[in-house]
ZADREN-328738 format. One record per residue (C-alpha): x, y, z; residue in three letters. Coordinates in steps of 0.2 Angstrom, whole numbers, plus 5000, padded with zeros to 4 digits. Last residue first. Layout:
<recs>
XYZALA
...
</recs>
This chain:
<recs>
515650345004UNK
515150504995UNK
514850424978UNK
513850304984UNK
512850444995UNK
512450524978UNK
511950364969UNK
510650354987UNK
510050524983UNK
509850534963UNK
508550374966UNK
507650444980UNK
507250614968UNK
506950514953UNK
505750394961UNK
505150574970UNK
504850664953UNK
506050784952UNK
505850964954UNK
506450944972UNK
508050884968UNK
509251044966UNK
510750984959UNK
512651054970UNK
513450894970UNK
515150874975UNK
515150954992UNK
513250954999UNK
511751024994UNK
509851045001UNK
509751145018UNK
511351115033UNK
510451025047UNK
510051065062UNK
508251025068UNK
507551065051UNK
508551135037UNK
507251165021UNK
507751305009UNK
507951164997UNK
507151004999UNK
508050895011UNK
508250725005UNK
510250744999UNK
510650855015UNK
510250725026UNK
511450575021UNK
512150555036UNK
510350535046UNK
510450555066UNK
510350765067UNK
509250785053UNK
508350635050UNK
508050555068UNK
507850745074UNK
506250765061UNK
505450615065UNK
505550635083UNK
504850805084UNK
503150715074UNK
503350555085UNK
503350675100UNK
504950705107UNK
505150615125UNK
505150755139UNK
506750845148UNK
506650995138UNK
504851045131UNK
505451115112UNK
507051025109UNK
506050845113UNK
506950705116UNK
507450565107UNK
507850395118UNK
509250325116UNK
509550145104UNK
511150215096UNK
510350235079UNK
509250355090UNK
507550305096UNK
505750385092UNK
504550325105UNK
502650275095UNK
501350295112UNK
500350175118UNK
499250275133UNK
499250215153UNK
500550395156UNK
501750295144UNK
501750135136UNK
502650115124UNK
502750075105UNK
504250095096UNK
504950195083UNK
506750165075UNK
506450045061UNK
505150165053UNK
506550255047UNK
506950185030UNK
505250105026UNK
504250235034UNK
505050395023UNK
504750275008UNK
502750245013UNK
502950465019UNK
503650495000UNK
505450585002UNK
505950774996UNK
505750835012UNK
505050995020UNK
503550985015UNK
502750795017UNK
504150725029UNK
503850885039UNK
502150865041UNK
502050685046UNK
500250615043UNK
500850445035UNK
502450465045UNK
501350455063UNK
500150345053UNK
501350205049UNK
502150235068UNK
500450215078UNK
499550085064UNK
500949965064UNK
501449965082UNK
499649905084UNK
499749755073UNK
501449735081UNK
500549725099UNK
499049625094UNK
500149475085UNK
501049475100UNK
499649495113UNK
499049335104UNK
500749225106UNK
501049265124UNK
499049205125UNK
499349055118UNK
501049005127UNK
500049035144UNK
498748955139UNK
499848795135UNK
500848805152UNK
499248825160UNK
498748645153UNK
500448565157UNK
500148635175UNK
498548545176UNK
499148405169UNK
500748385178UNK
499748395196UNK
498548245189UNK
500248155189UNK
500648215205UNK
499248135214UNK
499347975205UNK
501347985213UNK
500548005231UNK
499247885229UNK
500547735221UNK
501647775234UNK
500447765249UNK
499947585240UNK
501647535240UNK
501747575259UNK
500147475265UNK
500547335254UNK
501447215267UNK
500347085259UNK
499647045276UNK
498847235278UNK
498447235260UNK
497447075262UNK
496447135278UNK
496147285268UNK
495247215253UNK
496247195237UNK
495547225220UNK
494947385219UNK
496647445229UNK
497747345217UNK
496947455202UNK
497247615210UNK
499047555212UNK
499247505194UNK
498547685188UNK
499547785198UNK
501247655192UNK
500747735174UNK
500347905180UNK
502147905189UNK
502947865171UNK
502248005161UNK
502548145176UNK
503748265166UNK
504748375177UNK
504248485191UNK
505248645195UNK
504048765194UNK
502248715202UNK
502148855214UNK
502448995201UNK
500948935189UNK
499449035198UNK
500549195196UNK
500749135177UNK
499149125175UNK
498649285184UNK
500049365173UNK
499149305156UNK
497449345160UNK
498149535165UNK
499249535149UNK
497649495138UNK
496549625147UNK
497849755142UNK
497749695122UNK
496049735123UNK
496049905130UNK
497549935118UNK
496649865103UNK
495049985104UNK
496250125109UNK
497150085092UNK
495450065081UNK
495150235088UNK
496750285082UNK
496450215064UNK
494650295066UNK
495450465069UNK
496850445055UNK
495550405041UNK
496650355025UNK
495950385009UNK
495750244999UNK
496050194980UNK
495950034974UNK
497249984963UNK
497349814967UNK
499249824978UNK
498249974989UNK
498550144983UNK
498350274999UNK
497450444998UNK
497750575012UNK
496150635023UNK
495550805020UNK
494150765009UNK
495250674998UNK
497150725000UNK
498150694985UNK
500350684994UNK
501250804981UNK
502650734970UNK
502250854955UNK
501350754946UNK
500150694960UNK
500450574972UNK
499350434980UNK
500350354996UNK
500750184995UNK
500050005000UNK
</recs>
């Protein structure tokens, strides 16, 4: 799925929402509020998973260190079968009392292995499900922060789909405050913060804009001229003085990455 352009590189907007392409040809705009709703929706959801999923792992914790019970429910069952078919006088002079205690015991434990085999598979299930729910929802918070990035859109001379594709990798989704939240991330793995409200995380908008022009190397050749941002140095660079925002934006990411060959 990309973004609709027109000839001249421009994002088309459909009753104020942007247009993507999907791999048919269908054309849809992109509705950011029901995409959030949608979020809210999965985080309430996904919340009630992790609860589930702690309460059986809590209930688990005092059965941790016992191993696999297949040959004590065998001997369980002979034992049960010896008390249907003795009567107690006969166990007494059999000297049957003890092996009878055994088999008991170790029936006991075998039922014990089931039942923590049994939580052991729900818990593995519902790891499994919050998984699928938290990158479907990692999906919609970072796709849509680029998908409705200003600065991507204006100020550089990348699409928002190609934008996401090469800098998408350093978002993730926390929780902060009780709300998922897309955390934009240095190459290093830090934290961005903001410029504008020291000592906060940069919104996904701030963060954006830092990841490219203080974090990317190769700033200067997706920058459309007169555009900077968070200290970089506009739309040129030593050996290559082409103004690219005329171009087509195929063109435009195509002349940038044979540009940063040459540099390197």
């Amino acid at each position: 799925m990309k973004l609709k352009l027109d000839e001249n590189g421009n994002v088309v907007v459909r009753d104020g929402k942007p247009v993507f392409v999907h791999e048919d040809g269908q054309e849809v705009p992109f509705d950011a509020p029901a995409a959030m709703a949608k979020i809210s929706a999965l985080n309430g959801e996904a919340k009630s998973h992790r609860l589930k999923s702690e309460e059986l792992a809590a209930r688990l914790k005092p059965f941790e260190g016992i191993e696999d019970l297949t040959e004590w429910r065998s001997r369980a069952d002979k034992a049960m079968e010896m008390v249907e078919n003795l009567k107690d006088k006969d166990l007494v002079e059999a000297g049957k009392v003890e092996e009878i205690k055994r088999g008991v015991e170790e029936s006991w434990k075998a039922k014990l292995g089931e039942t923590v085999k049994g939580f052991e598979k729900k818990l593995k299930e519902k790891d499994a499900d919050l998984g699928a729910k938290d990158d479907h929802i990692r999906s919609l918070l970072v796709g849509n922060s680029f998908a409705t990035s200003e600065f991507v859109r204006e100020k550089t001379v990348l699409p928002p789909d190609i934008a996401l594709a090469t800098f998408g990798k350093h978002f993730e989704v926390r929780e902060v405050g009780g709300e998922l939240l897309a955390i934009g991330r240095t190459p290093n793995g830090e934290d961005i913060f903001s410029l504008k409200n020291p000592g906060e995380l940069a919104d996904p908008e701030e963060a954006i804009e830092i990841l490219i022009t203080r974090h990317y190397s190769q700033k200067d050749r997706i920058m459309k001229a007169g555009h900077s941002g968070s200290g970089a140095k506009g739309n040129q660079s030593s050996g290559d003085n082409r103004d690219l925002s005329g171009l087509p934006p195929i063109e435009r990411l195509k002349a940038c990455h044979e540009a940063g060959g040459q540099r390197r």
